[in-house]
C-alpha positions as CSV (number, residue, x, y, z in Angstrom):
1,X,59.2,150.6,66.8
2,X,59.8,146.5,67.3
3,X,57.9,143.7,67.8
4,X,58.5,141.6,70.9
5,X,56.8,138.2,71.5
6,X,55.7,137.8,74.9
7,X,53.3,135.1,76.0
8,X,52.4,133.5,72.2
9,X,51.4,137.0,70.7
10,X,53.9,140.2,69.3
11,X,53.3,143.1,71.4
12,X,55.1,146.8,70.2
13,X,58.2,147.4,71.8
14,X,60.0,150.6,72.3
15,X,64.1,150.7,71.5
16,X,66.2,153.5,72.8
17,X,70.2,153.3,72.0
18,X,71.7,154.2,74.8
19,X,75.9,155.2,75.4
20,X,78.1,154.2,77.6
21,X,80.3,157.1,78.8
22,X,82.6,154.7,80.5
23,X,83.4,152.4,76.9
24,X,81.7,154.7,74.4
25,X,79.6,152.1,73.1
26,X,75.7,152.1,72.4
27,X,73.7,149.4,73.7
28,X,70.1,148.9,72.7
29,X,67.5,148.9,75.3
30,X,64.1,147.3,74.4
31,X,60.5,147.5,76.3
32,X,57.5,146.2,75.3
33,X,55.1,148.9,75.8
34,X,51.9,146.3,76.6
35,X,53.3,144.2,79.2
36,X,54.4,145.4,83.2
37,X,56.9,142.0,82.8
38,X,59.1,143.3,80.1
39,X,63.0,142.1,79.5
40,X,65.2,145.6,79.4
41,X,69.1,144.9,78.2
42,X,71.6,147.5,78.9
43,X,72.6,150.5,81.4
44,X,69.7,151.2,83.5
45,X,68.8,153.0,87.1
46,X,68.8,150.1,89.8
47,X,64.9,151.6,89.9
48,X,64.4,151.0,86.3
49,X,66.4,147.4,86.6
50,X,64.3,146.5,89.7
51,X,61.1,147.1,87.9
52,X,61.5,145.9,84.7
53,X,63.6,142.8,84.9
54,X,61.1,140.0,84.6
55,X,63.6,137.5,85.8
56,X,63.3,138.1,89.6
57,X,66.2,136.9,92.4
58,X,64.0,133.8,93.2
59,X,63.6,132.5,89.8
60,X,67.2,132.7,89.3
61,X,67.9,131.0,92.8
62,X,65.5,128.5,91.6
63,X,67.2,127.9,88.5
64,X,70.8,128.0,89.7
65,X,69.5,125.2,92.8
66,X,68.1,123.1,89.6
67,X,71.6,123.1,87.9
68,X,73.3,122.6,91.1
69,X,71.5,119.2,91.8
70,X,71.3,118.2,87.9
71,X,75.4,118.2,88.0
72,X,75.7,117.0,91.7
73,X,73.6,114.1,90.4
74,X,76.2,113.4,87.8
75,X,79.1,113.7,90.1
76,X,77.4,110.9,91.8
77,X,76.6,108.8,89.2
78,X,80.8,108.9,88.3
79,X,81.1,108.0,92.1
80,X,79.2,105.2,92.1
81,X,80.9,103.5,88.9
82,X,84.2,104.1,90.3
83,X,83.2,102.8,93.8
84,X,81.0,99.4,91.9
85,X,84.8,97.9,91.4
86,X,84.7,97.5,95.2
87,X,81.0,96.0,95.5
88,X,79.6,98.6,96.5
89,X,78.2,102.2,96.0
90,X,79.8,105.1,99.1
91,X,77.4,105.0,102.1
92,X,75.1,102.4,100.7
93,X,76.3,99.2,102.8
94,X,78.2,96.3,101.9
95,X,82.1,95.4,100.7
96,X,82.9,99.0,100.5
97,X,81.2,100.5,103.1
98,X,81.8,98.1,106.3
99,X,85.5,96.5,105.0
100,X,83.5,92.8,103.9
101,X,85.5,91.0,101.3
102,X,82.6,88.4,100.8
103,X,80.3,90.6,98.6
104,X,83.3,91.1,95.8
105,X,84.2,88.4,93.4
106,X,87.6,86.9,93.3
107,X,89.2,84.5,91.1
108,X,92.4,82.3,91.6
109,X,95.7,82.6,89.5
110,X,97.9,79.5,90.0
111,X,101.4,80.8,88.6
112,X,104.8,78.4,87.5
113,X,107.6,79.7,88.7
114,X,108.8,79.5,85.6
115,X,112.6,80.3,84.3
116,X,113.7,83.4,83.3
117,X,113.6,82.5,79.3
118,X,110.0,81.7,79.6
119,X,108.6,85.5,80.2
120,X,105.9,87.2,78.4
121,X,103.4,85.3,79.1
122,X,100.0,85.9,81.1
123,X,97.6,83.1,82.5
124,X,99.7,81.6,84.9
125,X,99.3,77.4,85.0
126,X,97.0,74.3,86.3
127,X,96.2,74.3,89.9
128,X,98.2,70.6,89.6
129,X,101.5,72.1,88.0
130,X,101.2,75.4,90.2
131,X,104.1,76.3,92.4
132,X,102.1,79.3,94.4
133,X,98.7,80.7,94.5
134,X,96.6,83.1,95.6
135,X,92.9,84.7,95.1
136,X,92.7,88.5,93.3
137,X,89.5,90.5,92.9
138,X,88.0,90.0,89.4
139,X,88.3,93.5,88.4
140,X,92.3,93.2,88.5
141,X,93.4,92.5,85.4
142,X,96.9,90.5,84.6
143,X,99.5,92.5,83.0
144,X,102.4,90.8,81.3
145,X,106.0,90.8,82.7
146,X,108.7,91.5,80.2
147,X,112.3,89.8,79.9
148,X,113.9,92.5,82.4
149,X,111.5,92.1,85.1
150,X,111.0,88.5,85.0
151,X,115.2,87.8,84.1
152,X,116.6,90.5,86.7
153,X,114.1,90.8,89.1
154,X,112.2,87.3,89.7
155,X,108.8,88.7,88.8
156,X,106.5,85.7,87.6
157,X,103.3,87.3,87.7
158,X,101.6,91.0,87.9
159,X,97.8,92.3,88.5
160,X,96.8,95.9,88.3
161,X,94.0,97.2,89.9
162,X,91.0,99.6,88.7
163,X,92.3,102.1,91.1
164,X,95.9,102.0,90.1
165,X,96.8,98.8,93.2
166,X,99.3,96.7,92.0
167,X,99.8,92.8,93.1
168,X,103.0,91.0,92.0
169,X,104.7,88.1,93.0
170,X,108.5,87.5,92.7
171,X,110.0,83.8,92.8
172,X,113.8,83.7,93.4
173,X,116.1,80.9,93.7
174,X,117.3,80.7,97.4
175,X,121.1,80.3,96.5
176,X,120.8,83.8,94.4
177,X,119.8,85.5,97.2
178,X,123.4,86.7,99.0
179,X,126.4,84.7,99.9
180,X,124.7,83.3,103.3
181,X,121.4,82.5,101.7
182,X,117.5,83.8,102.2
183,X,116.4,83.6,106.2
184,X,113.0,84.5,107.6
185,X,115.1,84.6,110.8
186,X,115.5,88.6,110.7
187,X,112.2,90.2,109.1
188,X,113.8,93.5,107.8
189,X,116.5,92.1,106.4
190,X,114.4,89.6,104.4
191,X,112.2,92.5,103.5
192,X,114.7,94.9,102.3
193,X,116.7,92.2,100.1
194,X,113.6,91.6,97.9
195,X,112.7,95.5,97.2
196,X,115.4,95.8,94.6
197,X,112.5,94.4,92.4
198,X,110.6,97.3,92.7
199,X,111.5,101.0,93.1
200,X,107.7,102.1,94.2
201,X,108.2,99.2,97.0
202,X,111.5,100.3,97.8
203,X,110.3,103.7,98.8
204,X,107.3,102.3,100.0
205,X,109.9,100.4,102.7
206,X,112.3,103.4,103.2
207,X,109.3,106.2,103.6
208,X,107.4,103.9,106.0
209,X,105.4,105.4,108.9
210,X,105.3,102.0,110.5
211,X,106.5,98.5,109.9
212,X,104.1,95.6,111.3
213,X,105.9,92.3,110.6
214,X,103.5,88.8,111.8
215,X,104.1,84.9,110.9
216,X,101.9,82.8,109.3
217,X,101.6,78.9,108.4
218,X,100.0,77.2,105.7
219,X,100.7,73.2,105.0
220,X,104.0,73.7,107.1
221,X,105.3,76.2,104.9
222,X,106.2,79.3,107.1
223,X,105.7,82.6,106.0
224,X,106.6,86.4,107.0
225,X,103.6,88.9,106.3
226,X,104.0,92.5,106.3
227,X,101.7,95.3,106.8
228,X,103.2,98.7,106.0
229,X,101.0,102.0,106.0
230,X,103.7,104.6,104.2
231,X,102.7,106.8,101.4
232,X,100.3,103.9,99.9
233,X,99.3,101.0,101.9
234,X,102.0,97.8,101.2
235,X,101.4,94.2,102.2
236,X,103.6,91.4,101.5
237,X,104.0,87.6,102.4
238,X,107.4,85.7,102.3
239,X,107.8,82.0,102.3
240,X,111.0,79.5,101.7
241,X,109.9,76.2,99.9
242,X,112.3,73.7,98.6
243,X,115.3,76.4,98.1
244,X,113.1,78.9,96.4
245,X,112.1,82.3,97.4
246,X,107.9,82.9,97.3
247,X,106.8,86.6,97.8
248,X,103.5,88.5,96.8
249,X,103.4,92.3,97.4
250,X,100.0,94.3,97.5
251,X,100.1,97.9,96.4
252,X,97.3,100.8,96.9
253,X,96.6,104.4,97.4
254,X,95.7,104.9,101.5
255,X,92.4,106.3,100.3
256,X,91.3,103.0,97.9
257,X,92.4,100.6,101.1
258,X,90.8,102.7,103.5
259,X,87.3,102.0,101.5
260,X,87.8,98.0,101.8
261,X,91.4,96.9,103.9
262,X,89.5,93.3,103.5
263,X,89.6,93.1,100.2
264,X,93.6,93.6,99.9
265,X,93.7,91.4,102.9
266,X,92.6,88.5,101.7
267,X,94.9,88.9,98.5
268,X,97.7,88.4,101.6
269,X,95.8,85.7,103.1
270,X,95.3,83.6,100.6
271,X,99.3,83.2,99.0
272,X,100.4,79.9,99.0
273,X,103.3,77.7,97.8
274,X,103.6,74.6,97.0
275,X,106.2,71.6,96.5
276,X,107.2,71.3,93.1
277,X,104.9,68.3,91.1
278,X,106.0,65.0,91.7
279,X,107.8,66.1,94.6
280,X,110.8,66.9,92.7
């Protein structure tokens, strides 16, 4: 004889060991003699289960629809703080939900051009000494370009995203280029001589479902824009100014510029170059 609390109070309970001819082990099987809703743990008849089990199928459906929302509402909650980059929470309106770049806050990086022996550096330059520009979201953060990239490949500037986008821009001397010099007369061809500085662009470029190629002008500088849907989304703009190559290339996942194409958009729309200070 046991005592079982049930309800505040120890009732006398009733425990039989029971075996199990298909392991050969005992299990203990407790009933508190005093109360119709007892708890009975072991091998019993489906009649015996059925009327002693105090748990019934609709409490446990109840509590198994309880847990199921109490974790959905956490999977939700990570949603939201992954979707609050873009402005806005899935379904709830705004930058994410309609494509609106106006409800996410950009700032704008005004880069050098510098030479290839002045790399490692982030923080660009003034807007007066800048030789290109362009606005990035404020949740991009700059990420510094070492010796190889800035000294093989022209990169003078790189952003990475909260979703893994990449934006960089490369800044070549025109006369490097090839032995006829950089034109914006054939659009592939310009594209595919500047993908060298990349490998994820380059297979951006050859994997390509699509290659929309547009012209642009800003201050009488012309420009070649790209939009490339392959296995991530690639933009890019090109522009000659005063024998140097200006190019900025957008990178993201299909899914992240499906939320808000605006946003990477106006990354695009917003690159500029400028004459060199002075006008030398």
């Amino acid at each position: 004889m046991m005592l079982s609390t049930l309800s505040g109070r120890k009732v006398p309970s009733r425990c039989t060991s029971l075996k199990s001819h298909r392991h050969g082990r005992r299990h203990v099987s407790c009933v508190a003699s005093s109360s119709p809703s007892s708890v009975r743990v072991g091998h019993e008849s489906s009649s015996s289960q059925s009327r002693d089990v105090s748990l019934s199928r609709r409490d446990l459906a109840g509590t198994l629809s309880l847990s199921f929302i109490v974790s959905s509402g956490l999977m939700l909650g990570k949603a939201d703080e992954a979707y609050a980059a873009y402005g806005s929470a899935p379904g709830a309106g705004g930058a994410a939900a309609t494509g609106d770049a106006s409800a996410i806050k950009f700032n704008t990086f005004y880069g050098a051009a510098t030479s290839p022996v002045n790399y490692g550096g982030v923080g660009g330059t003034t807007k007066a000494k800048a030789r290109y520009s362009f606005d990035y979201p404020a949740t991009f953060t700059e990420d510094t370009v070492g010796k190889v990239d800035k000294g093989t490949k022209g990169i003078d500037c790189r952003f990475v995203g909260p979703s893994g986008e990449r934006i960089f821009v490369i800044s070549l001397l025109n006369e490097g280029m090839d032995s006829q010099g950089f034109s914006l007369k054939d659009p592939q061809k310009a594209l595919s001589s500047l993908t060298n500085s990349d490998t994820v662009v380059q297979d951006l470029v050859l994997n390509a479902k699509d290659i929309k190629s547009s012209t642009s002008s800003h201050a009488g500088v012309e420009f070649l824009d790209f939009d490339i849907p392959s296995t991530q989304r690639l933009l890019c703009s090109i522009g000659l100014q005063e024998a140097r190559v200006f190019a900025i290339f957008i990178t993201a996942s299909e899914r992240a510029y499906a939320r808000n194409p605006a946003m990477y958009q106006k990354v695009q729309e917003t690159f500029r170059s400028y004459a060199l200070p002075g006008g030398k």
